[in-house]
C-alpha positions as CSV (number, residue, x, y, z in Angstrom):
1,X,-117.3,-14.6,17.2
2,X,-115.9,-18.2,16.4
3,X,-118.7,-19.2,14.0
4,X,-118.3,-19.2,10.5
5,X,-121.8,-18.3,10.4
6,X,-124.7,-17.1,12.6
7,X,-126.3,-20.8,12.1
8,X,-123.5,-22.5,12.4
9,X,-121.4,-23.1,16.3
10,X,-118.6,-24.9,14.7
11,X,-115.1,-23.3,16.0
12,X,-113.4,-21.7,12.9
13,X,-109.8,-23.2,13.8
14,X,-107.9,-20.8,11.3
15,X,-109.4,-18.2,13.2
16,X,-108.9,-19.1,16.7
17,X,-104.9,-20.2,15.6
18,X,-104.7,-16.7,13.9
19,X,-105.7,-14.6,16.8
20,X,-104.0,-16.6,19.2
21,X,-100.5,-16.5,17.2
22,X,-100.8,-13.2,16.7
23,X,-101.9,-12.3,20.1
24,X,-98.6,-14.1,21.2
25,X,-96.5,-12.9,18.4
26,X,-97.1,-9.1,19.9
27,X,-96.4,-10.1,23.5
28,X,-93.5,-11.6,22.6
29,X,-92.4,-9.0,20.0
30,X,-92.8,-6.2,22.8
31,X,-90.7,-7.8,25.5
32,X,-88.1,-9.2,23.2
33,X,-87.6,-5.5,22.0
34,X,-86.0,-4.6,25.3
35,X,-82.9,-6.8,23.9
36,X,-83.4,-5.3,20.8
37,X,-84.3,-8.7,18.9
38,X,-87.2,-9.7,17.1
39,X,-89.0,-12.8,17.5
40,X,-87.4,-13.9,14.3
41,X,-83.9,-12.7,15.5
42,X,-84.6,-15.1,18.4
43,X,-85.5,-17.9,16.4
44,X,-82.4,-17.5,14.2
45,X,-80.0,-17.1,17.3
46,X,-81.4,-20.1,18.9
47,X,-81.1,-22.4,15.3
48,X,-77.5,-21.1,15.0
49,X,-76.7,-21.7,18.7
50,X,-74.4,-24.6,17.8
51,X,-72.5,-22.9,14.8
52,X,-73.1,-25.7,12.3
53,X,-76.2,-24.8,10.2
54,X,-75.7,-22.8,7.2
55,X,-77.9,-19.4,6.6
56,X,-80.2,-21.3,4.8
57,X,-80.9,-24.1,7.6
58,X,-81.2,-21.7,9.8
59,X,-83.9,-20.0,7.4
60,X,-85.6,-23.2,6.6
61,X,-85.8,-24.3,10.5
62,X,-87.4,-20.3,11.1
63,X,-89.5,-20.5,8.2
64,X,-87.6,-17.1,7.2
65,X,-87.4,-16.8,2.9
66,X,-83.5,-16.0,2.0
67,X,-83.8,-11.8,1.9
68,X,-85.8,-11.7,5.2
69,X,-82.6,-13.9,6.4
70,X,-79.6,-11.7,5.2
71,X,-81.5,-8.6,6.5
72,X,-81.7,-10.4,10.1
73,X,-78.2,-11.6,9.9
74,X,-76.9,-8.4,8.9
75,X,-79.2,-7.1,11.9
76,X,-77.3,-9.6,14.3
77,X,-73.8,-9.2,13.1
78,X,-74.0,-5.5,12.8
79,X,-75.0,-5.6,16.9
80,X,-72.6,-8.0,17.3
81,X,-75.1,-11.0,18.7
82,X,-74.0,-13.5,15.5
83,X,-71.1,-13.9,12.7
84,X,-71.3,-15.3,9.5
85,X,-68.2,-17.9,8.4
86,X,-67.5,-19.7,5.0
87,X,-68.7,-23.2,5.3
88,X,-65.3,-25.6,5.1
89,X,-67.3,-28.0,2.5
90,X,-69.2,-25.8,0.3
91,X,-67.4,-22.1,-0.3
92,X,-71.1,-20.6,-1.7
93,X,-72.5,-21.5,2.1
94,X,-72.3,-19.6,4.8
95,X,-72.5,-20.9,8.3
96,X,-73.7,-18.9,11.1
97,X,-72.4,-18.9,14.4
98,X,-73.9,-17.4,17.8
99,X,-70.9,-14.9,19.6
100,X,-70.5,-14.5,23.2
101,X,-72.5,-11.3,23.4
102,X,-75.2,-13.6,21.5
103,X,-75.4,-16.3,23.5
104,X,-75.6,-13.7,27.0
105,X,-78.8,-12.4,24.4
106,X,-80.3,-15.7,23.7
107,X,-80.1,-16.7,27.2
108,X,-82.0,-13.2,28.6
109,X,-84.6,-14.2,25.5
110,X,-84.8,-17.7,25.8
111,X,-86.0,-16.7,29.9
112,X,-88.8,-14.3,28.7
113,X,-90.2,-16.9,26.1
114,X,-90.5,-19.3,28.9
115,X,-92.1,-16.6,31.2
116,X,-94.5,-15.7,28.4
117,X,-95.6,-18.7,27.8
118,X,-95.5,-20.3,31.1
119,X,-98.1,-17.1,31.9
120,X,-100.3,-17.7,28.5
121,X,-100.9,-21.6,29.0
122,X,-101.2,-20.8,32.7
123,X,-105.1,-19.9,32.9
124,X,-105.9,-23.9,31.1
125,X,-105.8,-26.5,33.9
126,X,-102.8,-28.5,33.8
127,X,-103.8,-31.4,31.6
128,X,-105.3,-28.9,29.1
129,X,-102.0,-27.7,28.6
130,X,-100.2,-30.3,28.2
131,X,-102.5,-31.7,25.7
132,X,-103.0,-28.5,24.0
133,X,-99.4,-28.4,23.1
134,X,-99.1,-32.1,22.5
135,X,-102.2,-31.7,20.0
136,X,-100.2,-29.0,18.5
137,X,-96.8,-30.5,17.6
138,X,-98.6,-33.4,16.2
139,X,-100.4,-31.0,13.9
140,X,-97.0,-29.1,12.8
141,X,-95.4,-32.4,12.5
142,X,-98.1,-34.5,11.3
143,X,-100.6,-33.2,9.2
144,X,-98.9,-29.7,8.6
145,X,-95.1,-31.0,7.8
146,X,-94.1,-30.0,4.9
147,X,-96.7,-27.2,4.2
148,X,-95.7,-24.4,1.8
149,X,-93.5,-22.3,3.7
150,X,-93.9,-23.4,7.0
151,X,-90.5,-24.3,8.3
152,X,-89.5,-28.2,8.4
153,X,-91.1,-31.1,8.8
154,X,-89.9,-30.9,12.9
155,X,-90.0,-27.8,13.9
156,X,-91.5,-28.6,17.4
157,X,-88.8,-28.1,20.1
């Protein structure tokens, strides 16, 4: 199932990172949809926590192209979880601020991403985990920074 052929026992690593991100993506999807947020509404809510980063920051940090960010801003203001502001140095920027309703939000999400993936990473003994996601974030910020539309160069948090 992990081959890339019937001859040959090498792991396919695009596969095994594809069905694991997607596995993840629709457990997290489904539990964040009792706040009524996306995964990528998350992501924007926690970049924009500090109400600093301009819309397109926020978009490069979520990997998020500029359309799919106005639609989940509008998404966010329109339920009253974030506000857009005119930037005080650059009037064609916008920055994006996290409201008190937003930041109750993030908090309730911020829990069931840690319970998610406290409960994936918690059938690999202990030092696989840790070196699982250590292995990871030197991929992302090693040999995969940079990569065509996939977020900065640091996205690790």
């Amino acid at each position: 199932m992990t081959s890339r052929s019937a001859g040959d026992k090498t792991p396919d690593l695009l596969l095994l990172l594809s069905w694991a991100s997607h596995a993840l993506m629709v457990e997290q999807a489904a539990a964040l949809a009792e706040l009524n947020i996306s995964p990528r509404a998350h992501c924007v809510l926690r970049q924009a926590r500090g109400g600093e980063l301009t819309q397109r920051q926020i978009g490069d940090l979520c990997g998020v192209d500029k359309t799919t960010m106005v639609v989940t801003l509008d998404q966010l203001e329109a339920a009253g979880l974030a506000q857009r502001r005119l930037s005080p140095t650059d009037r064609r920027a916008r920055l994006v601020a996290v409201t008190p309703e937003g930041e109750r939000v993030l908090e309730q999400a911020r829990e069931i991403a840690r319970r998610i993936q406290d409960d994936v990473l918690a059938v690999l003994p202990d030092g696989d985990r840790e070196a699982l996601l250590r292995a990871l974030g030197t991929l992302v910020t090693g040999r995969f920074a940079g990569a065509p539309g996939c977020g900065p160069a640091n996205p690790v948090q």
